[in-house]
C-alpha positions as CSV (number, residue, x, y, z in Angstrom):
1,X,-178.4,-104.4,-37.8
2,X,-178.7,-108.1,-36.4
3,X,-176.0,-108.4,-33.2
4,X,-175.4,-112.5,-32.7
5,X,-173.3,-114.0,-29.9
6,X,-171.9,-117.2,-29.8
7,X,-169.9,-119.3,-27.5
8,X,-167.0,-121.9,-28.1
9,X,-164.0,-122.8,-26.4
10,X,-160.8,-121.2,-27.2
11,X,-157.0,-122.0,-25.7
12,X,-157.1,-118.3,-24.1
13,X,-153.3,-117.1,-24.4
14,X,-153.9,-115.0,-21.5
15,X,-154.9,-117.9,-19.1
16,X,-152.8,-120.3,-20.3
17,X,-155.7,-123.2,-20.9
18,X,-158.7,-123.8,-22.8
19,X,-161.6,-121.6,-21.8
20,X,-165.6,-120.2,-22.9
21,X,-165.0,-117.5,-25.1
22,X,-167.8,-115.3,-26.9
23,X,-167.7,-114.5,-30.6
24,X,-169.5,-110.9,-31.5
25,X,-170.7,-110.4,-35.1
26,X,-172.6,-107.4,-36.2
27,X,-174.7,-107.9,-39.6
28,X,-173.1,-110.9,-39.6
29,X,-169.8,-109.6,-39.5
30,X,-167.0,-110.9,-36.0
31,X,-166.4,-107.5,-34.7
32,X,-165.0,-109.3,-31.0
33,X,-163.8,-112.1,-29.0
34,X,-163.6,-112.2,-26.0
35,X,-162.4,-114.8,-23.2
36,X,-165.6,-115.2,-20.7
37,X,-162.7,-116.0,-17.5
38,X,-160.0,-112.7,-18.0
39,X,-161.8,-110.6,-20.3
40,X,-159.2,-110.6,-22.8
41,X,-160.7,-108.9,-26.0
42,X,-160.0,-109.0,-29.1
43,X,-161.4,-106.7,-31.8
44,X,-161.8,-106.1,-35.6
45,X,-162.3,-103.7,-37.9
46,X,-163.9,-104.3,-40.9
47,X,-162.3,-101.6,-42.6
48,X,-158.5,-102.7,-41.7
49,X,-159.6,-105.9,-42.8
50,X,-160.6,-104.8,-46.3
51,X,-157.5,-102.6,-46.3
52,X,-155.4,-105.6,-45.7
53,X,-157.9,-107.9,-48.0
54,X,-157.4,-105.5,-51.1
55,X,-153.7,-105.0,-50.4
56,X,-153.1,-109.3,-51.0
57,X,-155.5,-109.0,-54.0
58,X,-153.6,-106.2,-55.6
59,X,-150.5,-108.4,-54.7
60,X,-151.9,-111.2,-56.2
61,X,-152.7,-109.4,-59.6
62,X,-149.5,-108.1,-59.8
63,X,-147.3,-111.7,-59.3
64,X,-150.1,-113.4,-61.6
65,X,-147.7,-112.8,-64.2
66,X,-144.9,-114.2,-62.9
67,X,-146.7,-117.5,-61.9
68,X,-148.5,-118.2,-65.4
69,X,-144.6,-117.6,-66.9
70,X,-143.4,-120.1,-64.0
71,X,-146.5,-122.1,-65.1
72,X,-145.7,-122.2,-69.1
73,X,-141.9,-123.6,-68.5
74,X,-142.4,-126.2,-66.2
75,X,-145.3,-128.0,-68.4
76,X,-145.6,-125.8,-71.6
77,X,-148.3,-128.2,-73.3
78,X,-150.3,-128.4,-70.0
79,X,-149.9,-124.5,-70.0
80,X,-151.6,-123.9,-73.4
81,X,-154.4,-126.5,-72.7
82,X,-155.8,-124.7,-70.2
83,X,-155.0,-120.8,-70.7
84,X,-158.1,-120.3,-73.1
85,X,-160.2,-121.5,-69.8
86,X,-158.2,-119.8,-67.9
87,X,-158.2,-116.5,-69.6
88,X,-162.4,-116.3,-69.0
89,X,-162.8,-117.8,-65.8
90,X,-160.1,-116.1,-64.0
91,X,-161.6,-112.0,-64.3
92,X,-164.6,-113.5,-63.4
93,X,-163.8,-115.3,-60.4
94,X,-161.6,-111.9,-59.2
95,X,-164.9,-109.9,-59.7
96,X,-167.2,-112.3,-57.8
97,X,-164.8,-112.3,-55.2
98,X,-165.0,-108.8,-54.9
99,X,-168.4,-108.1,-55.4
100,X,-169.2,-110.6,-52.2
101,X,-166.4,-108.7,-50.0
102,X,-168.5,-105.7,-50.9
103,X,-171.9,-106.5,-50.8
104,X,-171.0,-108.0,-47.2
């Protein structure tokens, strides 16, 4: 487990201005931030952010449908050009996606 800190300024909502603020990331993932003046923290976790991450996929899969149909009546010649592409690349591109979200 690698632990890296890095610095950067932030406007701090807590102060009110721009200040030095230190961004946490474990195995190269931000777990904190935190303002270096009032010690205001914030904190993530990975897990809620996967939650929340599959949730919009799962979303997005579902109203897929609706946007190819929205798609194929505005421009129903431009629509059948590029389905066939479409129809490989796209499964792919979902299961890259995911495969990096869960090898990180």
């Amino acid at each position: 487990m690698t632990v890296e800190k890095v610095e950067t300024e932030l406007f701090c909502i807590h102060c009110g201005r721009e200040t030095e603020h230190e961004f946490i990331y474990i195995s190269g993932k931000l777990t904190k931030i935190e303002c270096l003046e009032c010690g205001l923290t914030l904190k993530f976790d990975q897990e809620v952010l996967l939650l929340i991450y599959s949730k919009d996929l799962i979303k997005g899969i579902f109203t897929k449908l609706q946007r190819i149909a929205d798609e194929a009546f505005a421009d129903l010649s431009k629509f059948l050009r590029a389905i066939p592409v479409r129809i490989i690349t796209k499964p792919k591109r979902v299961v890259d996606e995911v495969r990096k979200i869960i090898d990180d």
